[in-house]
DOGU-438178 format. One record per residue: x, y, z of N, C-alpha, C, O in turn. Coordinates in steps of 0.1 Angstrom, whole numbers, plus 5000, padded with zeros to 4 digits. Last residue first. Example, Ala and Ser with C-alpha at 12.3 -4.5 7.8 and 13.67 -1.06 7.14 Angstrom:
512849785071513749895071512950005079513450115080
513249435078512349555078513249675078514249675085
END
This chain:
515550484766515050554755516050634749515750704739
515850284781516050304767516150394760516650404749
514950374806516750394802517050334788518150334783
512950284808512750384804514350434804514550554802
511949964796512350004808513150174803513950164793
509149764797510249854783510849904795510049894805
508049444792507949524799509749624793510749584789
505649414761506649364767507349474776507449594772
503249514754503049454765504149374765504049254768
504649604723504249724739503949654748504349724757
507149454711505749424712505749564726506649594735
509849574696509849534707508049574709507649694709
511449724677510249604673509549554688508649474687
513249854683512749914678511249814672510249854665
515049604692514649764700513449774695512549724701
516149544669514949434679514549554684513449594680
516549794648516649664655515549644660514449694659
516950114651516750024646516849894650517649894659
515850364678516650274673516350154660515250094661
513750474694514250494679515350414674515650434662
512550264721514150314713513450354698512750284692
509750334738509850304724511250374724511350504725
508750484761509750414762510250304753510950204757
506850654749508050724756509450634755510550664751
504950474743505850514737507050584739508150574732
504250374769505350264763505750374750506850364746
503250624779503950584786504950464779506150454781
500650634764501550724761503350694770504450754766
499750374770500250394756501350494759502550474758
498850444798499550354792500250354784501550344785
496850704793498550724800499250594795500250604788
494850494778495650584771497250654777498350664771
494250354801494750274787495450374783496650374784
493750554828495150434826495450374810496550344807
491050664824492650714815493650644819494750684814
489650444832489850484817490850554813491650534804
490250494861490650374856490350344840490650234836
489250754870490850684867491150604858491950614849
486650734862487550774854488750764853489450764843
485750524884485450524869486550584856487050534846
486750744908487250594901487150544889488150514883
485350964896486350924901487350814900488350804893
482750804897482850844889484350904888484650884877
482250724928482450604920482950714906484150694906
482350994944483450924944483750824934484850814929
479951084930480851164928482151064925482751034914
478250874942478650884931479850964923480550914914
478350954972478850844967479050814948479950754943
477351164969478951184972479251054969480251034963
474851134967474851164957476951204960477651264952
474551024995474350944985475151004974476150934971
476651255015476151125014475451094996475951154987
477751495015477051465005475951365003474951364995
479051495042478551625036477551595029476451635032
480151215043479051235054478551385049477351395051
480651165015480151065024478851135028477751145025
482751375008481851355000480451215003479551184995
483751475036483251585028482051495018480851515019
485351225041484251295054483251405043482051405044
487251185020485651125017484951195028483851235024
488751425019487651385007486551335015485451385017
489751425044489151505039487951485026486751515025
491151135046490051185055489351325050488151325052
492451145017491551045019490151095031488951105030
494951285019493451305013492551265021491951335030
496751065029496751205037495351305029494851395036
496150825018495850845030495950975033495051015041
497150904991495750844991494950865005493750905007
499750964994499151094988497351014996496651075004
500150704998500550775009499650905007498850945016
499850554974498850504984499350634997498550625006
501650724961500550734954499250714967498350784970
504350714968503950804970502550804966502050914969
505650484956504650424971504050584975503450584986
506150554934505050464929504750494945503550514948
508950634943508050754938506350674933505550754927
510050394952509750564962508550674957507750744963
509850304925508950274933509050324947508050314954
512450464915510750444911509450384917508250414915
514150424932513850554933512150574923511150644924
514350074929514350184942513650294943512750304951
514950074902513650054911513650064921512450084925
517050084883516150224890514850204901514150284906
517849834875518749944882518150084887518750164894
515849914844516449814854517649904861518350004857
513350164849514550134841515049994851514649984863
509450134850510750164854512050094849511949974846
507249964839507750104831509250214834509850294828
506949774850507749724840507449864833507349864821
506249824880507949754875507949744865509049704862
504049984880505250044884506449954880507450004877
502249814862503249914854504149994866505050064862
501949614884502849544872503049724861504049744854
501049744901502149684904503049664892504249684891
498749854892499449934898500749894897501549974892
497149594888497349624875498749784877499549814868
497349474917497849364905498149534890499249554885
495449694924496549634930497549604922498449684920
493149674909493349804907495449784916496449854913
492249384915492549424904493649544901494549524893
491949484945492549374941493049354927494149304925
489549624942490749664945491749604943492749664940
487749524931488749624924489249674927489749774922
487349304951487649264936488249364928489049334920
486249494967487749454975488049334957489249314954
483949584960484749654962486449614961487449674957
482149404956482749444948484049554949484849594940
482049324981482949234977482949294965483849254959
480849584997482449525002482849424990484049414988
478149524983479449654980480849644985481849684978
477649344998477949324981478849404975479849384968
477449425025478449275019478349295004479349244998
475349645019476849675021477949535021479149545017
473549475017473749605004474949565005475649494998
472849335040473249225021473649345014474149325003
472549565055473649495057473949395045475049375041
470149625047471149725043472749655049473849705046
468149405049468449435039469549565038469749615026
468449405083468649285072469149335059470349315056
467549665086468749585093469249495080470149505071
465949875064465949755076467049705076467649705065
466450055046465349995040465349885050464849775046
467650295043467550275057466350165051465150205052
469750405023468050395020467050375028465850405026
472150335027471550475032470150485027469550595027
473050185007472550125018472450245029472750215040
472950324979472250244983471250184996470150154997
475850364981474450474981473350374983473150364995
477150134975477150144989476150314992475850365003
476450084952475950034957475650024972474849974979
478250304937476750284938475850174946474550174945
480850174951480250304950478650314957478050334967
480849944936480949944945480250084952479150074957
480950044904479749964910479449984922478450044924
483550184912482350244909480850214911480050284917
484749924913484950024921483850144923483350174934
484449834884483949764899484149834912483549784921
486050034869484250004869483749974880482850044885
488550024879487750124879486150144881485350204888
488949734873488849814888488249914885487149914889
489249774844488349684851487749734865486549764869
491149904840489949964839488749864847487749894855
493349784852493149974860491549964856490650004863
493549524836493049524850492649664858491949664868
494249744814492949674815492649614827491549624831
496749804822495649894823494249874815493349954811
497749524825497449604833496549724833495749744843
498149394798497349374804497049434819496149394825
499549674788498449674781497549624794496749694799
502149544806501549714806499949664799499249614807
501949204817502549334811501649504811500549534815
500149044835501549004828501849094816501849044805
497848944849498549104844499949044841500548974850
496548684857496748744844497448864841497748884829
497548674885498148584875498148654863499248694857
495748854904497148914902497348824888497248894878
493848714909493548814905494748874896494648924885
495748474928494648424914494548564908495348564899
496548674946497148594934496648484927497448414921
493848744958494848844952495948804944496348884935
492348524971492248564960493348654950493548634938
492948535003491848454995492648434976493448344972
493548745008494648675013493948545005494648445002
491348925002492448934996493648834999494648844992
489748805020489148805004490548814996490948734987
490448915044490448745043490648745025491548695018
490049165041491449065041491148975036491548945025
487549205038488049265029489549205023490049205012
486049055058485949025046486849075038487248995029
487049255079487449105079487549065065488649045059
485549515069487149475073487449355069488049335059
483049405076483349405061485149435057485749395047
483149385102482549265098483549275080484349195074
483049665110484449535113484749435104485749405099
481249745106482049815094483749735100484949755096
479149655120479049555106480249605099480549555089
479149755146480249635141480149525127480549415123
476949905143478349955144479349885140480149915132
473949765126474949765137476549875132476949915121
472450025099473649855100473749885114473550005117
471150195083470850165102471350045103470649955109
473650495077472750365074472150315089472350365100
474550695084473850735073473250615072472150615067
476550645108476150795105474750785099473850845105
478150405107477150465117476550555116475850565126
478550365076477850255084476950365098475750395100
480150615077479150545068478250505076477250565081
482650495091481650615097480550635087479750705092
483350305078482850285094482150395094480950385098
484250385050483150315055481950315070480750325073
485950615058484950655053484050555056483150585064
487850405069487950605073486150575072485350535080
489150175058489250235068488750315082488950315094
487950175032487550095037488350115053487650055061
488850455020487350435023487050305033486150315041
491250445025490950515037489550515033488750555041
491550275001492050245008491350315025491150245034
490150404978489650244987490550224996490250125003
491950574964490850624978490750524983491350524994
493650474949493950404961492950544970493250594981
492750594926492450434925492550404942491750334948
494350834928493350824929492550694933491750694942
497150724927496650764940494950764938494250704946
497050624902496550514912496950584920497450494927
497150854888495950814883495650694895494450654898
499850924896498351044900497250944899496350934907
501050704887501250724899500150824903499450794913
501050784859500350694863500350654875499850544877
502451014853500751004851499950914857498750924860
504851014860503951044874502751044870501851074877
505350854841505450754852504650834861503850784868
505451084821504450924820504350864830503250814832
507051174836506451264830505051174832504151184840
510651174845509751124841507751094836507350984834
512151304862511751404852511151294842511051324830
512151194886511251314887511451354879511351474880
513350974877512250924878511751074883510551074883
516150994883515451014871513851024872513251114866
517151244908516851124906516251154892515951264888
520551404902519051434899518251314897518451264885
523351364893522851484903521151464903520651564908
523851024890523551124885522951184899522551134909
523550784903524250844905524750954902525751004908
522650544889521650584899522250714908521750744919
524750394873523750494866522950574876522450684872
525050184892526050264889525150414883525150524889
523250004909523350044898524150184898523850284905
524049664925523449804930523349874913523449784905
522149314925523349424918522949574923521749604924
520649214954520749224939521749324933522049424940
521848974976521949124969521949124960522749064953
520148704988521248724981521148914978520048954979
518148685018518448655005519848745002520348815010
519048715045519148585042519148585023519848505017
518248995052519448955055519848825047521048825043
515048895061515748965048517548975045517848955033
515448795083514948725073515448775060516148715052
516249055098517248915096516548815085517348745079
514349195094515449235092516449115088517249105079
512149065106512149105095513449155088513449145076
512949125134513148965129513048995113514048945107
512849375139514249285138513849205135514649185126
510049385132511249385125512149355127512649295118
509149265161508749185143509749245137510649165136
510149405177510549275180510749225164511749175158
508549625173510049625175510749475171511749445163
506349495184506449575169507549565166507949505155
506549425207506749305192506949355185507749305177
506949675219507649605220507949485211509049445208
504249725216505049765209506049765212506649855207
502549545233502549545216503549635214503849595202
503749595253504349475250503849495236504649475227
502549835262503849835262504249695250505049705240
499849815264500549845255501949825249502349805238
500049635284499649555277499949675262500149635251
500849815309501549715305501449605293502249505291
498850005312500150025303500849935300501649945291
495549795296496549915305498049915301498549865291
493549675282493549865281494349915295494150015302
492649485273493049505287493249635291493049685303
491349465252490749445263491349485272490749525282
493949575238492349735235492149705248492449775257
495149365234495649445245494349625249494249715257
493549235217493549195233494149245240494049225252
493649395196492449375199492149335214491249375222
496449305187495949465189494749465201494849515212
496249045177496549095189496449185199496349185211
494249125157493849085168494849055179494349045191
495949275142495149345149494449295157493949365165
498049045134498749175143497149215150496949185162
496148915117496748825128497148955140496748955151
495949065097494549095106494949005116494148995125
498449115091497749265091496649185103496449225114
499248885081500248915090499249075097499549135108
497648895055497148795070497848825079497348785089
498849145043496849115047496848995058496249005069
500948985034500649125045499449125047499149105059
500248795016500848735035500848865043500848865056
499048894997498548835002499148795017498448775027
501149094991500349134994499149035003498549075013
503148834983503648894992502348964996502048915007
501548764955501748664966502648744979502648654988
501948984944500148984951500548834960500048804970
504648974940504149114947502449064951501849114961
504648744918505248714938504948864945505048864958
502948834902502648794909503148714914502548604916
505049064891503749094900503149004904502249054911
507148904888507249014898505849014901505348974912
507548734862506948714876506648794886505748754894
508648894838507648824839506648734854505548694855
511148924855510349044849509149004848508249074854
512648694879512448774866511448894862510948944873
513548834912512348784902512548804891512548924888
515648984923515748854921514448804915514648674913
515049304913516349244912516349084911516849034901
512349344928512649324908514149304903514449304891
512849274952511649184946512049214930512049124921
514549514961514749414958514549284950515349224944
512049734951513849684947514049564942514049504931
510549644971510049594962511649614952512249524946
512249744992511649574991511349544979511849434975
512449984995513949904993513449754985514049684976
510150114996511250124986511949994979512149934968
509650045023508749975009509949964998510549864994
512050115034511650005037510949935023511149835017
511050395034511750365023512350225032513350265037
508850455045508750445026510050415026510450395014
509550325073508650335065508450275051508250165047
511050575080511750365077510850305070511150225061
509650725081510650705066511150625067511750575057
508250705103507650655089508550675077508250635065
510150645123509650565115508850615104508950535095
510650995122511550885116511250725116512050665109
508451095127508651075120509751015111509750985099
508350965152507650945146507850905131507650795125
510751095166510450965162509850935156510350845148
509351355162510951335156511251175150511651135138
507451405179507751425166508551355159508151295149
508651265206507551175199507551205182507651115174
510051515207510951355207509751295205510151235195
508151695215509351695205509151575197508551535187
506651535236506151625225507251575212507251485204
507651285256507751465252507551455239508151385231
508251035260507251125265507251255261506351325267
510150795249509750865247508450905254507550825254
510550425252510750545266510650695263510850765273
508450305235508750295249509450385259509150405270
509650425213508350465218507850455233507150535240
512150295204512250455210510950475218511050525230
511050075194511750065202511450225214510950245225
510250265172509350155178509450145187508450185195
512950265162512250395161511250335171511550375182
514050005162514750105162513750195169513750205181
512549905132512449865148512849955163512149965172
513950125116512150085116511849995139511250025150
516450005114516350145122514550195123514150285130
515849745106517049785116516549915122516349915134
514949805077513849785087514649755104513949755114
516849935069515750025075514749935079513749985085
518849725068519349865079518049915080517849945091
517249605047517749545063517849595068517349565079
517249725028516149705032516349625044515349595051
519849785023519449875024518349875032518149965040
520649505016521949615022520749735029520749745041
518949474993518949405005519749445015519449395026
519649704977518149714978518249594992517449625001
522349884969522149764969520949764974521049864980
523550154969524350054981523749964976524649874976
521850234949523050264948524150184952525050144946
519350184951519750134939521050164939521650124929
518850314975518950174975519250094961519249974960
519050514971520150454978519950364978520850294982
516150554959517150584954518750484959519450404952
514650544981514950424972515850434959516050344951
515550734998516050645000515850494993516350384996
514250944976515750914981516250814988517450784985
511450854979512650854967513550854969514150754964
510450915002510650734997511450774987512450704986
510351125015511551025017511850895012512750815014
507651205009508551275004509851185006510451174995
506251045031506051035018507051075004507151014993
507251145055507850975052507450985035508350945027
506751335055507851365050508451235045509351205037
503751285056504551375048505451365041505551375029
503951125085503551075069503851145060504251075051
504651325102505451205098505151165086506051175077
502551535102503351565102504651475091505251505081
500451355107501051435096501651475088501651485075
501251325138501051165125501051235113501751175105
501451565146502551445148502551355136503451325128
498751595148500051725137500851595140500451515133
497851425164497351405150498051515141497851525129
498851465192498851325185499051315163499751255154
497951705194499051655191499651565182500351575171
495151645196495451715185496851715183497251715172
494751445215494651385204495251485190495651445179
497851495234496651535232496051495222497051485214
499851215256499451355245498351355245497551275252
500251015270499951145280499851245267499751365270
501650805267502450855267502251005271503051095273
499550645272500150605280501150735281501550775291
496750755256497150685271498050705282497950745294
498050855232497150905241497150895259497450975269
499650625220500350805223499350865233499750925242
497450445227499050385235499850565236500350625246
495750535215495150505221496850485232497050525244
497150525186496550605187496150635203496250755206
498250195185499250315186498550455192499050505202
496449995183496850015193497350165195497050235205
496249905155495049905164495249935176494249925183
498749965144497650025139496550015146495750105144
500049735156500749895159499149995157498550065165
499349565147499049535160499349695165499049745175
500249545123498649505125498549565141497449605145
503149545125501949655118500849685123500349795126
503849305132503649385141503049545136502649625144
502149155110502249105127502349225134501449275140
504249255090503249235093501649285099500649365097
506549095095506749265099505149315097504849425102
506048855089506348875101506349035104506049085115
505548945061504248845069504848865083503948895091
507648975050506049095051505749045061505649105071
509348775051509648905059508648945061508348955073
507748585035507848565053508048725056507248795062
508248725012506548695016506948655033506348715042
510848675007510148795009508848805017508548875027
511048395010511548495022511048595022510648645032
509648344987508848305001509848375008509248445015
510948464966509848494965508948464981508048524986
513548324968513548474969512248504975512148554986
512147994970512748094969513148204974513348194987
508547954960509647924965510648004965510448114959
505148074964506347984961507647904961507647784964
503348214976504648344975505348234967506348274961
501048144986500748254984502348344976502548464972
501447844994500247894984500548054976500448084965
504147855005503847754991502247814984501947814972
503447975027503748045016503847975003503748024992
501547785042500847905036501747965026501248015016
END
């Protein structure tokens, strides 16, 4: 499988690490809710200031520690946190109190962002320039199957639904990273960066970069739509089965562990990126409108072909909207800064999730059809003003300089310590 999805190399240890840490993601996410409930005796409203709580600050913590990780080194870095990722996991098993669930919590989720941080770092330290994004859709591709492998584990400990079958999923969880840790351990260190050592990360007085980090938080609604919003769609407003908003789950992986680097090949610099943003945008939108649609209650049959259409256009712009994210987070950031740029790029899908349940419950189930447009229109629009933030973004990182500098084609990737 990684000869299909990641190649050789740098590029398949990376894609193994995902793929084993994964595993135990998959299995965290179908379990965890139900395991703090269950076993550990909280309240769901606890539960749910806790997880907020965490994600927050995890969101806020990707910079700095992808920061340090341009400092100590991105494999130095992305080893200790997924080290202290397992670590936290670990803790869950003998944690019971309130507090100490907080605490942990939220100290996985800053192993978390800055884990991502570290990785993708890494990934633009040993990949040339012209490859990164797609060994990043061949890595996306093994977290999607390492995702729906974990949830059906998940799935047989739901059946058994006692403490000892929690226990053990999150004991792998634990398990998967250390192993993730040592996989990672195995590649080489990319150089740290000396420059990353100024009083004040760069990348928060970079201007262009957070245009285009706002524009793919937006892009990444699809994320808690295919989540959040769909499932409760499906049962609220259409007359699908319950388990068709599993069904379009499945599809959504498979599709992507399918396809995401075929999708991913063409983006090979800024321009051809924010033409994969617009593309997504459209098909996103499509998606949209087509999932108004299947609230028409027009019979079983015919609102379940709505909603398979709307899942595959959906998961094509997202898949686009992926591939075109990726390639201007690495090639608008400085070399030696990708740690603290992509802390501040993984803030986009984080901003996406802590929205996400508000928006869509509001523009879904408040608005239903005519919310569905709202949302496509949204999308629509993101993904038109990616050409222009684009531009405005490679000029920024246009040297006045004379020379090659100064000639240097815009869909070659510019790195913003030129300027």
């Amino acid at each position: 499988m990684f000869r299909i999805v990641a190649g050789s190399g740098p590029a398949r240890t990376l894609a193994l690490a995902q793929l084993v840490g994964s595993v135990g993601d998959g299995a965290f996410y179908a379990c965890s809710v139900l395991f703090f409930t269950r076993v550990m005796g909280l309240s769901p409203t606890r539960v749910g200031f806790a997880l907020t709580l965490g994600w927050a600050v995890g969101m806020l913590a990707g910079v700095p520690l992808g920061r340090l990780a341009d400092r100590r080194g991105p494999r130095r870095t992305a080893v200790a946190l997924a080290g202290a990722t397992a670590g936290t996991l670990a803790a869950f098993l003998v944690v019971r109190s309130f507090p100490l669930f907080a605490v942990t919590f939220t100290a996985y989720a800053c192993g978390q962002a800055g884990l991502t941080s570290a990785r993708q770092a890494l990934l633009a330290g040993l990949v040339p320039a012209g490859e990164r994004t797609g060994v990043r859709a061949g890595v996306q591709s093994a977290s999607n199957a390492g995702l729906a492998v974990g949830a059906g584990l998940g799935a047989l400990a739901l059946c058994f639904g006692t403490r000892p079958a929690y226990l053990a999923v999150f004991g792998m969880d634990a398990v998967a990273f250390g192993a993730a840790a040592l996989i990672l351990a195995r590649l080489p260190e990319a150089p740290a960066a000396p420059r990353a050592n100024g009083p004040r990360p760069a990348v928060l007085r970079d201007r262009p970069y957070a245009l285009v980090t706002f524009l793919n938080a937006v892009m990444y609604l699809n994320m808690p739509l295919l989540s959040l919003g769909l499932p409760l769609w499906v049962v609220r407003r259409t007359g699908a089965p319950a388990p068709v908003a599993a069904v379009l789950l499945v599809v959504n992986m498979l599709s992507v562990v399918v396809f995401q680097v075929r999708v991913a090949r063409p983006v090979t610099g800024p321009v051809a990126a924010a033409r994969a943003t617009r593309r997504a945008g459209t098909l996103l939108a499509a998606a949209c409108a087509v999932y108004a649609l299947s609230g028409a209650r027009a019979g079983v049959v015919a609102t379940v072909a709505v909603l398979v259409v709307a899942a595959l256009l959906q998961v094509f712009g997202e898949m686009l909207q992926g591939a075109g994210g990726w390639e201007l987070s690495f090639a608008l950031a400085p070399e030696g800064g990708h740690g603290q740029y992509q802390g501040f790029y993984g803030m986009a899908p984080q901003f996406a999730r802590m929205v996400g349940p508000l928006v869509l419950t509001t523009l879904l189930l408040g608005w239903g059809g005519p919310g569905w447009l709202v949302l496509g229109g949204a999308f629509l629009a993101a993904g038109l003003a990616m050409g222009p933030v684009t531009r405005y973004a490679a000029r920024t990182r246009t040297a006045p300089r004379a020379g090659a500098d100064a000639a240097r084609p815009v869909d070659t990737p510019i790195c913003a310590g030129d300027r």
